[in-house]
C-alpha positions in Angstrom: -24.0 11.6 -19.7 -26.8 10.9 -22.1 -25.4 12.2 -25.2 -22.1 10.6 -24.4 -23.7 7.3 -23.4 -25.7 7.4 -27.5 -22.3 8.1 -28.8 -20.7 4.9 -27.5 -24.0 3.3 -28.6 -24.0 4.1 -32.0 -20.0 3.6 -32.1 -20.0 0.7 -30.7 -18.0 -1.7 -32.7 -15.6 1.0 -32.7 -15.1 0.7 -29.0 -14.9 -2.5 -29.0 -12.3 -3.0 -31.4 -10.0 -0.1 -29.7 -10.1 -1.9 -26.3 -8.9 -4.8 -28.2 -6.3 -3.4 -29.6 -5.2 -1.9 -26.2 -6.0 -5.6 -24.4 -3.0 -6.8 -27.4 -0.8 -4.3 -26.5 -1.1 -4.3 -23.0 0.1 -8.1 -23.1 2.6 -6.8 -25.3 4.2 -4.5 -23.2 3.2 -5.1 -19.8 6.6 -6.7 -19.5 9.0 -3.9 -20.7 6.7 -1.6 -18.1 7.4 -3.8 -15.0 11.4 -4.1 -16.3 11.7 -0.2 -16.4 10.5 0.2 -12.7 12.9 0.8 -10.2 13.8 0.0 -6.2 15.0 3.3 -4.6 13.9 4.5 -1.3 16.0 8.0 -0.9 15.3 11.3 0.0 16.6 14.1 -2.1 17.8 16.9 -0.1 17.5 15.3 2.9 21.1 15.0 5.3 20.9 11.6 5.5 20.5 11.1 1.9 23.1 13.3 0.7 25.6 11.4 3.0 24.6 7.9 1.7 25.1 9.8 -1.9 28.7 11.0 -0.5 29.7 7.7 0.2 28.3 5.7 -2.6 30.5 8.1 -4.8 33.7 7.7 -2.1 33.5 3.8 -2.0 31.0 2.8 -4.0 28.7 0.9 -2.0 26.9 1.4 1.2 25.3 4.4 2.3 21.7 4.0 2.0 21.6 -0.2 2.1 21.7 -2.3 5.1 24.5 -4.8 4.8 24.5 -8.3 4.6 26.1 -10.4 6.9 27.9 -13.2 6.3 29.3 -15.7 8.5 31.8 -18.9 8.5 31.2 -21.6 11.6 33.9 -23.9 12.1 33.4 -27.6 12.8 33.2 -28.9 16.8 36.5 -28.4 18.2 37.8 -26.0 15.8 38.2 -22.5 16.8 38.1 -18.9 15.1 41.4 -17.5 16.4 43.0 -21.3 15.4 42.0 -20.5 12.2 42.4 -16.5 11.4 44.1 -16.6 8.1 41.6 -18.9 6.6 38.7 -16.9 8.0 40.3 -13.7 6.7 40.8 -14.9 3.5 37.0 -16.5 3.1 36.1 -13.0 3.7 38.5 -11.6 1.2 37.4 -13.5 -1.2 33.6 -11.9 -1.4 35.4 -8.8 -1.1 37.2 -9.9 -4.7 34.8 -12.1 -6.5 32.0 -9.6 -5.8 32.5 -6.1 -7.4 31.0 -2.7 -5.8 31.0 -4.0 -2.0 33.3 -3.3 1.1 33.5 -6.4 3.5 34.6 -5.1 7.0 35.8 -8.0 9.5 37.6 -8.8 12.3 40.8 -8.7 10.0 40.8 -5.2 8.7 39.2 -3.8 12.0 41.2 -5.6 14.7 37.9 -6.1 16.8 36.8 -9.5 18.4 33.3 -8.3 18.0 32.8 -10.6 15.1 33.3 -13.7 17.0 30.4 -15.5 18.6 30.3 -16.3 22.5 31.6 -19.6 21.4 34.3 -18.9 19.0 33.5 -21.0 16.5 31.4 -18.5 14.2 33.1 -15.5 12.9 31.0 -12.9 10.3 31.5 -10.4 8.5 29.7 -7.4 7.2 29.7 -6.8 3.3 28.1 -3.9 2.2 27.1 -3.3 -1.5 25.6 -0.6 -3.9 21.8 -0.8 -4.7 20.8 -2.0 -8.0 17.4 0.1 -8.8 16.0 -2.6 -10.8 13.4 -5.0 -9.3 14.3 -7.4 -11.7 18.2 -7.8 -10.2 18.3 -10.5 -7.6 19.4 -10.3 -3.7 23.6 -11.1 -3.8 22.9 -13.6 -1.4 24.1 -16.1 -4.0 27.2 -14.5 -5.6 28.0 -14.0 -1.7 27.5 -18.0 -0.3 29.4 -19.0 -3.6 32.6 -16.6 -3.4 32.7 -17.4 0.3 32.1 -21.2 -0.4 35.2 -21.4 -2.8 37.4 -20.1 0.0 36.3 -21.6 3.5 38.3 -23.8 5.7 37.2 -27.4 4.7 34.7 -28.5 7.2 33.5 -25.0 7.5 29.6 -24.1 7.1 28.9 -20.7 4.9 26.1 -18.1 6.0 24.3 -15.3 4.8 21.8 -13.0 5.9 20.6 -9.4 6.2 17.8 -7.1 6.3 17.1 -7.5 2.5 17.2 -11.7 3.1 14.9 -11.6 6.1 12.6 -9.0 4.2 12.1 -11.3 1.0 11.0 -14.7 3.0 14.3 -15.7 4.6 15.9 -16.3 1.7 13.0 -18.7 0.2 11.3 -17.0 -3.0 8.2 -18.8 -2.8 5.5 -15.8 -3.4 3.0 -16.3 -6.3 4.1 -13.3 -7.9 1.9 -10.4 -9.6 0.3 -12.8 -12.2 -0.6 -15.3 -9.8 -1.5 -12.7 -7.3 -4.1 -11.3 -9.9 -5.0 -14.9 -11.0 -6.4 -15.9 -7.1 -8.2 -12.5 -6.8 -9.7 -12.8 -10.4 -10.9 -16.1 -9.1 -12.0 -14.7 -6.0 -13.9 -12.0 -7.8 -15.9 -14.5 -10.1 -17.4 -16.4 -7.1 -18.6 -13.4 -5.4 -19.8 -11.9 -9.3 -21.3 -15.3 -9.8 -23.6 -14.9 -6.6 -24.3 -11.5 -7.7 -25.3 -11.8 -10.7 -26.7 -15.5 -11.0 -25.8 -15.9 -15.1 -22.7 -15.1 -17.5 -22.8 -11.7 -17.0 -20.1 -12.3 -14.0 -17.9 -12.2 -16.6 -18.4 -9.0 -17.4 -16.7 -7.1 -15.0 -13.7 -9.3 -15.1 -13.1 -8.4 -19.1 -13.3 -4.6 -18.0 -10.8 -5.6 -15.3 -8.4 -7.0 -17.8 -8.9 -4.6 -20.3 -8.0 -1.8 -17.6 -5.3 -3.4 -15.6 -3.2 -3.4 -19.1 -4.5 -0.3 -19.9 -2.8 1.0 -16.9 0.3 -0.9 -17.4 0.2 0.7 -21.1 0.2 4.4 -19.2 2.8 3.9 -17.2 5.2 2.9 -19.6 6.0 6.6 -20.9 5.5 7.6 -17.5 8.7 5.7 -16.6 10.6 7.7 -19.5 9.8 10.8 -17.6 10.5 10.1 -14.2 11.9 6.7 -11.9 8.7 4.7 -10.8 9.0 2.4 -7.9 8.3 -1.0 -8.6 5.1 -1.8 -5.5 3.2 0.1 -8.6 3.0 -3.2 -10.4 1.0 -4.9 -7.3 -1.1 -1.7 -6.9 -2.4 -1.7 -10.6 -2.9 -5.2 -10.8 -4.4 -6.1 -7.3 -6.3 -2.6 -6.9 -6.9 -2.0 -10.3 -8.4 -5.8 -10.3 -10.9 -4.3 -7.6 -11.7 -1.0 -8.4 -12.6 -1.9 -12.5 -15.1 -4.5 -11.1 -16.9 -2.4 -8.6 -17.6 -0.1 -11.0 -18.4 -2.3 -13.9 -20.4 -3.9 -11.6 -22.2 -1.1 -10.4 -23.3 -0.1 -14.0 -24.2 -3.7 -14.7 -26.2 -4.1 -11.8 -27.9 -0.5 -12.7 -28.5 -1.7 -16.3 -30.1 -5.1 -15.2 -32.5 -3.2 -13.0 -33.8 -0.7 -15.2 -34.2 -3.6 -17.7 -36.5 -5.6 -15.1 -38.7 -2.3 -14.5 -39.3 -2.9 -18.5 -36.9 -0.4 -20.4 -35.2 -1.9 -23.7 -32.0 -2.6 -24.5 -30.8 0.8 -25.9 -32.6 2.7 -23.2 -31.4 0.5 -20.0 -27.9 1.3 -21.1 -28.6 5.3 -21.7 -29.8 5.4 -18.0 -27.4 3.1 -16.1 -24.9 5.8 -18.0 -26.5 9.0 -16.5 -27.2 7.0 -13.1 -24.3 4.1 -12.1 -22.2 6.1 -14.9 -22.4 9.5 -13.0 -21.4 7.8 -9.6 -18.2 6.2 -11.4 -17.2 9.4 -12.8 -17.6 10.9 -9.0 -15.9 7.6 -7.7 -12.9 7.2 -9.7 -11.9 11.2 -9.5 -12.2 10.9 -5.8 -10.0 7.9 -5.6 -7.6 9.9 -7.9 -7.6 13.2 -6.2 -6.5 10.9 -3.0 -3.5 9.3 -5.1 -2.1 13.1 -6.8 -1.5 14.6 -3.8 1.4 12.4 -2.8 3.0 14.6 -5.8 3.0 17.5 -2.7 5.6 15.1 -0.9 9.2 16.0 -1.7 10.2 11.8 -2.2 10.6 10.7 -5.6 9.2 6.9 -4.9 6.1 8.5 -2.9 5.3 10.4 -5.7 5.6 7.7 -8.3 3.3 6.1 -6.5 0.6 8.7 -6.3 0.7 9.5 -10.4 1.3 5.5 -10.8 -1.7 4.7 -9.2 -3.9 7.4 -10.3 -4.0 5.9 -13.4 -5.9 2.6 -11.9 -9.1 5.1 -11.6 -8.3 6.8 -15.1 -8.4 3.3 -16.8 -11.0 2.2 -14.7 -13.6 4.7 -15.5 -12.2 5.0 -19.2 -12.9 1.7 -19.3 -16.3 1.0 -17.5 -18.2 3.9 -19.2 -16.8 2.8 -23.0 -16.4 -0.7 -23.0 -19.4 -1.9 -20.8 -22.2 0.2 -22.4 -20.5 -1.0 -25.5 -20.9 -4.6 -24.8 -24.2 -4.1 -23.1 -25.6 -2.5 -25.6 -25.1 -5.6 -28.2 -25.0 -8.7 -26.2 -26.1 -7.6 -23.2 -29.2 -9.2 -22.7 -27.9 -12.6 -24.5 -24.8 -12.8 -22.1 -27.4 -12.6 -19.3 -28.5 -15.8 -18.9 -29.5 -17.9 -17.2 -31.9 -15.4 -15.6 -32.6 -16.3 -12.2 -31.8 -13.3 -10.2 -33.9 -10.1 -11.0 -33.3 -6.5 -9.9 -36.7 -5.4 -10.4 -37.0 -4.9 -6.5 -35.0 -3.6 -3.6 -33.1 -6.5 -1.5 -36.0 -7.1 1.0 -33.2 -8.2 3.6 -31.4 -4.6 3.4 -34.4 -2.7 3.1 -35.4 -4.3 6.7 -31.9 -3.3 8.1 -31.9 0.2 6.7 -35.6 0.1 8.4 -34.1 -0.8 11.5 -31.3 1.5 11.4 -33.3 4.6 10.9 -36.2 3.4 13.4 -32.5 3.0 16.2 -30.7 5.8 14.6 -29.2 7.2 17.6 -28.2 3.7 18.8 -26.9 2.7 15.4 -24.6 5.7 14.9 -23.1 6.0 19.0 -22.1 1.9 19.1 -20.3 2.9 15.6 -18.5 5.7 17.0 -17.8 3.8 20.5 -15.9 1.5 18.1 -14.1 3.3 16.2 -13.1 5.6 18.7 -12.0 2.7 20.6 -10.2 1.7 17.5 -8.6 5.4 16.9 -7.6 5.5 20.7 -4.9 2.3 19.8 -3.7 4.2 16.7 -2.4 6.8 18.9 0.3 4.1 20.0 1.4 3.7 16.6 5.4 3.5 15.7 6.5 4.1 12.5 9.7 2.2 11.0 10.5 -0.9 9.4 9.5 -4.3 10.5 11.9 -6.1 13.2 14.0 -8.8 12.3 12.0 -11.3 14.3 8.8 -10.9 12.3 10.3 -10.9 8.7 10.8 -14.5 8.6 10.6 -17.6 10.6 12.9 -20.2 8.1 15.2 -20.4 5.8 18.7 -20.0 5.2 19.0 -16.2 6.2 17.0 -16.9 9.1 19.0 -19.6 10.6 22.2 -18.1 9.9 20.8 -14.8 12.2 19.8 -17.5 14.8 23.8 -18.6 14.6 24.6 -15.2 15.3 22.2 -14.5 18.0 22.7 -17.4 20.3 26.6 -16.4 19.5 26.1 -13.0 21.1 25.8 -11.0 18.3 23.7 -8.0 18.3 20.7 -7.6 16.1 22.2 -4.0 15.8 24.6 -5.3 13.3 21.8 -5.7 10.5 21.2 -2.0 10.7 24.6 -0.2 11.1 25.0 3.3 11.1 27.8 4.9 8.8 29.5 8.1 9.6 32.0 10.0 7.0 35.0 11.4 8.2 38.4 13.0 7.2 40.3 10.2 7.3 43.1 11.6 9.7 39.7 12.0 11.9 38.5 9.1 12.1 39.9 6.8 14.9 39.1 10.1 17.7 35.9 10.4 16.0 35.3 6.2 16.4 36.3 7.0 20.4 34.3 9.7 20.6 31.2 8.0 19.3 32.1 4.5 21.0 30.5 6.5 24.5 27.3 6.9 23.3 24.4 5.2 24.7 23.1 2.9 22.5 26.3 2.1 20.8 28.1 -1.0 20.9 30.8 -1.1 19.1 32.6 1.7 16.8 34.6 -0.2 14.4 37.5 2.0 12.0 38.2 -0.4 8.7 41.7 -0.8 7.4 42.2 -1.0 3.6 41.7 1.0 0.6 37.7 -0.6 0.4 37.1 1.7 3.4 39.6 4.2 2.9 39.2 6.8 -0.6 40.1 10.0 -1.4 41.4 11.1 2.4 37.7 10.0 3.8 36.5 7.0 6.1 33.5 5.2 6.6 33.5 4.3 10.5 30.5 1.9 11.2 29.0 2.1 14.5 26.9 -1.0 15.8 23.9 0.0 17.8 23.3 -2.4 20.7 19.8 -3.0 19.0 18.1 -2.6 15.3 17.1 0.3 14.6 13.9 -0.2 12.8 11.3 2.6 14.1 10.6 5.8 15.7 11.2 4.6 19.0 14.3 2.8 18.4 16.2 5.5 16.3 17.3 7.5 19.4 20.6 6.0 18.9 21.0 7.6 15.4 19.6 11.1 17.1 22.3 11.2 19.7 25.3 10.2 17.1 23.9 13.0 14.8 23.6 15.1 17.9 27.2 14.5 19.0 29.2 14.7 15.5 27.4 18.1 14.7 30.3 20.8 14.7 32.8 18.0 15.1 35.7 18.2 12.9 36.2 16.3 9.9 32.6 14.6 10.0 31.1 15.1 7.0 27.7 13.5 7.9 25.6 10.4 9.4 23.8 7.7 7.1 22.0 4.4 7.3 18.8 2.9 7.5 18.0 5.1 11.2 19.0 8.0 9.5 16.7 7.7 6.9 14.3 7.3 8.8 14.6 10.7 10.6 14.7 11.9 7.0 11.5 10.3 5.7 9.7 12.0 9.3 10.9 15.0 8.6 9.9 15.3 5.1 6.9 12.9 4.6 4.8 13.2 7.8 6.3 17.0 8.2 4.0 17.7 5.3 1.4 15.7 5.6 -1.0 18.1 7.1 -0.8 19.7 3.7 -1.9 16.9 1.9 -4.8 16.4 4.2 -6.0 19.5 3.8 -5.3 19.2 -0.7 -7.3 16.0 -0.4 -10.0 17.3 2.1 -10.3 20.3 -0.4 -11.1 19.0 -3.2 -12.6 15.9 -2.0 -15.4 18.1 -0.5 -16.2 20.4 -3.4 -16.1 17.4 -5.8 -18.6 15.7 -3.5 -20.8 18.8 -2.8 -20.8 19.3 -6.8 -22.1 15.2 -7.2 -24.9 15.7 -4.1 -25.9 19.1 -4.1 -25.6 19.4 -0.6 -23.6 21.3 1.9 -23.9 18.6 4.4 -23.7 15.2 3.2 -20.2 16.3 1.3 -18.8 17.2 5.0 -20.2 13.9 6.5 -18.7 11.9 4.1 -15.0 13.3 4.1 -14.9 13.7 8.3 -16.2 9.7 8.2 -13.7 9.1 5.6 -10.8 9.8 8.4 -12.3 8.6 11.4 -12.7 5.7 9.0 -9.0 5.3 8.4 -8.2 6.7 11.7 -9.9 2.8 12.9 -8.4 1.3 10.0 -4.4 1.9 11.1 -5.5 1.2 14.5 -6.2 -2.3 13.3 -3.3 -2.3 11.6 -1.0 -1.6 15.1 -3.2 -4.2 17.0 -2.6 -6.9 13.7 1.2 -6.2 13.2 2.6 -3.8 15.5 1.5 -5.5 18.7 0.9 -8.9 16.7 -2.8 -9.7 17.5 -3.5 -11.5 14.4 -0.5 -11.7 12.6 1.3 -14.5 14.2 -2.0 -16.5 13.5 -2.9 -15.9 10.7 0.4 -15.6 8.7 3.1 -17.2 11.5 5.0 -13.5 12.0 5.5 -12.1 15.2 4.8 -8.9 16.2 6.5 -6.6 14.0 7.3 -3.5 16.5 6.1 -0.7 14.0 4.4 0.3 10.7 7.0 0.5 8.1 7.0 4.4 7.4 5.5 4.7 3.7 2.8 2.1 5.0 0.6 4.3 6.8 0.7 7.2 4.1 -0.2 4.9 1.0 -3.0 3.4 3.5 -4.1 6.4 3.9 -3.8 7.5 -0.3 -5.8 4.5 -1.4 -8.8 4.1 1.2 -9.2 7.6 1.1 -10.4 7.3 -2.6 -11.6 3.7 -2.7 -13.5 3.8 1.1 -15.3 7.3 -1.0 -16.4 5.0 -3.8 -19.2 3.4 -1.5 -20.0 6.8 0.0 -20.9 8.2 -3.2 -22.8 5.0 -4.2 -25.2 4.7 -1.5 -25.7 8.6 -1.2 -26.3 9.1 -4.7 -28.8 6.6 -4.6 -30.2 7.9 -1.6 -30.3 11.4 -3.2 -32.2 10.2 -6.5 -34.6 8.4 -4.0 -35.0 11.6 -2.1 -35.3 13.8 -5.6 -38.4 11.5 -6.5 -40.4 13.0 -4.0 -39.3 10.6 -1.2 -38.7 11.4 2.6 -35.4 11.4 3.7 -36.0 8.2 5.9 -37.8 6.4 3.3 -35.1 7.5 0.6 -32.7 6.3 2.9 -34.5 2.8 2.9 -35.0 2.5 -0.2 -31.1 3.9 -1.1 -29.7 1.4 1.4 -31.9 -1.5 0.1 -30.6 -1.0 -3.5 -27.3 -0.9 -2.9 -26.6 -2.6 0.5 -25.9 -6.4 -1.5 -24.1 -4.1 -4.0 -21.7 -2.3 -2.0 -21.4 -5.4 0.3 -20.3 -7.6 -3.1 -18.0 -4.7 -4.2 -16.2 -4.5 -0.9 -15.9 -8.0 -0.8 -13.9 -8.7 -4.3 -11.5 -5.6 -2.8 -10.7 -7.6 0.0 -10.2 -10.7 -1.8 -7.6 -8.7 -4.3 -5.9 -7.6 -1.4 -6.0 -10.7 0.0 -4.0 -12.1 -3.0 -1.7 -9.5 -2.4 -0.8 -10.6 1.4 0.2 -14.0 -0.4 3.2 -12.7 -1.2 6.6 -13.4 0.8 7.6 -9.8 1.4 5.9 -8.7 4.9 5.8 -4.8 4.1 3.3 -5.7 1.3 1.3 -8.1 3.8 1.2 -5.1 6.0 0.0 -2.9 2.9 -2.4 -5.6 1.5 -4.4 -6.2 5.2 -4.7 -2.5 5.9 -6.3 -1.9 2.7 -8.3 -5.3 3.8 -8.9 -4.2 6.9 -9.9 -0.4 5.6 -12.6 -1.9 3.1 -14.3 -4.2 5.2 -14.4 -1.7 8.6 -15.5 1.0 5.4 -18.6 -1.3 4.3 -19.6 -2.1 8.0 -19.8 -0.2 10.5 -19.3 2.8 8.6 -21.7 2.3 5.3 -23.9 0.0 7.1 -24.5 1.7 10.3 -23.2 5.5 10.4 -24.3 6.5 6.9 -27.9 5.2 6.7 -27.8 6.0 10.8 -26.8 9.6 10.1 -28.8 10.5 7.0 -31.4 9.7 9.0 -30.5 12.1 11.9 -29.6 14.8 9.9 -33.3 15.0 8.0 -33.7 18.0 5.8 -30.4 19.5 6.9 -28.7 16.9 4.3 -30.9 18.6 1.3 -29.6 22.3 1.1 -27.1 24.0 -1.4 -27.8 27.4 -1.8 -28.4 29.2 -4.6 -25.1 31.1 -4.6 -23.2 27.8 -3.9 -24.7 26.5 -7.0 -24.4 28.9 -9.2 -20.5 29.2 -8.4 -20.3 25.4 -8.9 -22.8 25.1 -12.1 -25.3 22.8 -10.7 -28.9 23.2 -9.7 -29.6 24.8 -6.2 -31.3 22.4 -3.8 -33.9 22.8 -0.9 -35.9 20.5 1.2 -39.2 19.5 0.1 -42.1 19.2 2.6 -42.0 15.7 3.8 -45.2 13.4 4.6 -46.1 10.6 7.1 -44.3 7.7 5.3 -43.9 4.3 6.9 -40.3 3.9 7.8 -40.4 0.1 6.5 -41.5 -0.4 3.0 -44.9 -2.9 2.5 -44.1 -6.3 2.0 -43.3 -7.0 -2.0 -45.7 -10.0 -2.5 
């Protein structure tokens, strides 16, 4: 790190102006990046899939979308079956105004199932083909205005849907990525302001910039190569915000202490570089080994967002280790000013904790694991599906109009319909069939060439409930049960079956990703400490970490114990699927960053002649306020993220919250030092053979003295 640290000294300027050029070009084309990312949720090779693909290509819409539902209520007095024609041709006319979507009624199937209790609200279902562009707007407009055109005067128009519900209700009042970034950039500055006490808070924040559009930058010929989905954006932006500040802050914070114990300019910056710089190298390749191996799950949008948001670490690091040392080296100690905070000490407040903790070790580590265990025991319960209808929004157009409908009698099941393909000549005795399953409400079999192509049929079954998650897909599991063998069916789709789908090839392989990560995780780390030990703590806290942190997560959303407070949703039933694994991606890398920066602290305390406890003390005291700071400017860019509208990236923003701040707790606060402490010379050994294989010097124990636990009082 030396050598590379006077090479971005002596080049300096250089570096500067190349970051500059990116930061121009970044603004330049962050735009085209975000256009060229794409919405698409399927499953190649999975049955589910390839029937939604089957009947895209028959009918051109459907398949792999849940409909939207749209509705006419007639004025008081005025009933339905008074006014069929009109209805019928209200429906019709979304059917012709709108191309690419199939509209099945009570006038091409024949069933009174689309009439409320009261007759006075008939609906329709219209389903459509899925525009991969996040940029391309909900149809909820072209739908109300077709339908408006053509309703019987007096009449009230109505749309709604699972996509509706999912976006706010049909209100579009999130702050969007910029403004999501803006409030956590904000957020950041207060906290970097308290750290760091003069202008040096903004510091970190320029690296942030500089990386976040270096990242967009990356990801635009990524998008040549391969579809990218478009939660990316949030994920560089938001995470990228946080992860480019910790670790600029971290070497900042490095540099500002070895310049109060007295080193110039040039050589502060050298060591911060082969200290803080070593730690971000280990940081951001641990974060990014977490993120790659969603490329071993066979789902296109998974995997775009493993290599998507592997660059935020690659940027990041790139970033911190060029373009901080850079400015450090030249204005560093101008921009630092006023100077009323000094890092010539450790914090006396967490050098008395870490005291504490190592003096109550045994009590310190069993009430953390009595608390996460507790914790783990509720993640056991977990479901894993999409959100309910009743927690995705509480107003708004597509809200009320699904209030219409349920007080009329109409089953929720209708915003989540399952399609079967058939041989046309099969389908009403495959409808019949079908209609006896449990779970099934009604088995409709459309007329008209919308629903009727090349000698095939889309019948639509309506479940007597959504189905949404694992426990509510048995439905879809007894239909697929039933048509297999059946003549003429060609296969099963819809948002249930997908669902089996994403199980069976997501979670079905997940134990091999654990193991990847795991891996390599633990021979990074034991490469970074020199130890056998501390490497194996670390990854095995890691998960029981993020074993806590989706617990959380079920008692927050899935059973709403915090969710309907904080944010007014209800309980949402289940952990949409990809949740859970992207939870799991992220904290796995960023929950590591604080390992590696307390423990390598604690290590180069412990290499200068130190005993473990007093290393740990020390370690702790150095970089408690640090870590603290670092976790807290994650949680507030996470917390701009859950200010969005859409509740599947609420649910994604507080379990990364919730991951982070459980991570610097109980975890960094109490287990680590706790632990350390336990272990004693067992956390100092890498064998001679082990070393050699990895290229790094062996370590042993050294004898250890008498030390006092607490460190004297600095006067």
């Amino acid at each position: 790190m030396r050598p590379f640290a006077e090479f971005v000294l002596r080049h300096r300027r250089v570096v500067v102006a190349f970051w500059g050029v990116v930061l121009i070009a970044g603004i330049l084309l962050a735009g085209k990046t975000t256009k060229r990312l794409t919405i698409d949720f399927s499953l190649p090779g999975q049955p589910g899939t390839e029937t939604a693909h089957q009947i895209k290509s028959a009918f051109g819409n459907g398949g792999d979308t849940s409909p939207y539902l749209v509705s006419v209520t007639l004025p008081a007095g005025q009933t339905v079956a008074g006014n069929a024609a009109a209805v019928a041709a209200t429906f019709n006319s979304v059917g012709t105004a709108i191309p690419n979507v199939r509209v099945i009624d009570e006038a091409n199937t024949g069933d009174k199932a689309f009439q409320t209790s009261d007759g006075r609200t008939s609906y329709a279902l219209v389903f459509y083909r899925l525009n991969p562009s996040p940029s391309q707007k909900l149809l909820t407009d072209p739908i109300r205005g077709a339908a408006e055109k053509a309703k019987p005067a007096g009449a009230t128009i109505g749309v709604t849907g699972q996509d509706i519900l999912a976006s706010g209700g049909g209100n579009d009042n999130g702050p969007g990525v910029l403004g999501e970034t803006l409030l956590g950039a904000v957020g950041a500055l207060a906290v970097l302001a308290f750290v760091f006490a003069s202008f040096l808070a903004f510091l970190p924040l320029v690296v942030a910039a500089v990386s976040i559009l270096a990242s967009f930058l990356l990801l635009l010929p990524i998008t040549y190569a391969m579809d990218v989905s478009f939660i990316v954006q949030f994920l560089i932006a938001l995470i990228g915000l946080g992860v480019a500040i910790d670790y600029s802050l971290l070497f900042v914070n490095r540099w500002r202490e070895e310049r109060d114990h007295g080193r110039e300019n040039h050589e502060a910056v050298v060591v911060a570089m082969q200290t803080a710089g070593h730690a971000v190298v280990f940081s951001g390749v641990t974060v990014a080994i977490g993120l790659l191996a969603l490329i071993v799950l066979p789902v296109p949008f998974m995997r775009s967002m493993g290599v998507g948001g592997a660059l935020i670490p690659l940027a990041s690091v790139l970033a911190t280790l060029t373009l901080t040392p850079a400015i450090l080296g030249s204005i560093g100690p101008r921009v630092d000013w006023p100077k009323i905070r000094h890092e010539n000490r450790a914090s006396r407040a967490w050098s008395r904790w870490a005291g504490l903790i190592v003096r109550r070790r045994w009590i310190a580590a069993g009430t953390a694991l009595v608390a996460l265990a507790a914790l783990i025991g509720v993640f056991f319960g977990i479901k894993i599906g999409l959100a309910s209808s009743a927690s995705l929004a509480k107003n708004g157009a597509g809200y009320e109009t699904l209030q219409t409908l349920e007080k009329g009698g109409v089953s929720t099941g209708a915003l989540t319909p399952i399609e079967v393909l058939v041989r046309t000549d099969r389908a009403q005795a495959t409808a019949d069939r079908l209609a006896k399953i449990d779970g099934v409400k009604r088995a409709l079999v459309p007329t008209g060439a919308a629903s009727n192509r090349g000698g095939q049929t889309s019948v639509v079954l309506i479940p007597d409930r959504e189905t949404v998650n694992s426990k509510s897909i048995g439905v879809v599991k007894r239909v697929k049960t039933a048509v297999d063998g059946m003549p003429g069916v060609v296969g099963v789709a819809g948002v249930g079956a997908a669902q089996i789908d994403f199980m069976h090839a997501v979670y079905g392989n997940f134990p091999l990703m654990l193991v990847i990560i795991a891996f390599l995780t633990y021979i990074l780390l034991v490469r970074a400490f020199r130890s056998l030990l501390l490497p194996f703590k670390a990854v095995v806290l890691n998960l029981i970490s993020l074993g806590a942190t989706l617990g959380l997560m079920v008692l927050f959303w899935q059973h709403g114990d915090g969710s309907n407070a904080i944010f007014g949703i209800q309980a949402t039933g289940a952990i949409t699927f990809w949740i859970p694994l992207m939870v799991f991606a992220f904290l796995f890398g960023l929950s590591m960053d604080y390992e590696v920066f307390i423990l390598s602290r604690i290590r180069e305390e412990y290499d200068g002649a130190r005993t473990t406890n007093a290393a740990v003390i020390e370690g702790v005291g150095r970089t408690g306020r640090l870590v603290t700071s670092a976790a807290l400017i994650l949680f507030l860019a996470f917390a701009a993220l859950a200010s969005g509208p859409g509740t599947d990236l609420k649910t994604l923003a507080t379990g990364l919250g919730f991951g982070i701040l459980l991570d610097a707790t109980i975890v960094r606060s109490l287990l680590v030092p706790s632990l350390v402490s336990l272990f004693g010379s067992w956390n100092w050994y890498l064998p001679r053979g082990v070393a050699r294989l990895l290229r790094v010097q062996p370590s042993y124990p050294h004898p250890e003295t008498d030390e006092p636990m607490v460190p004297a009082p600095v006067p």
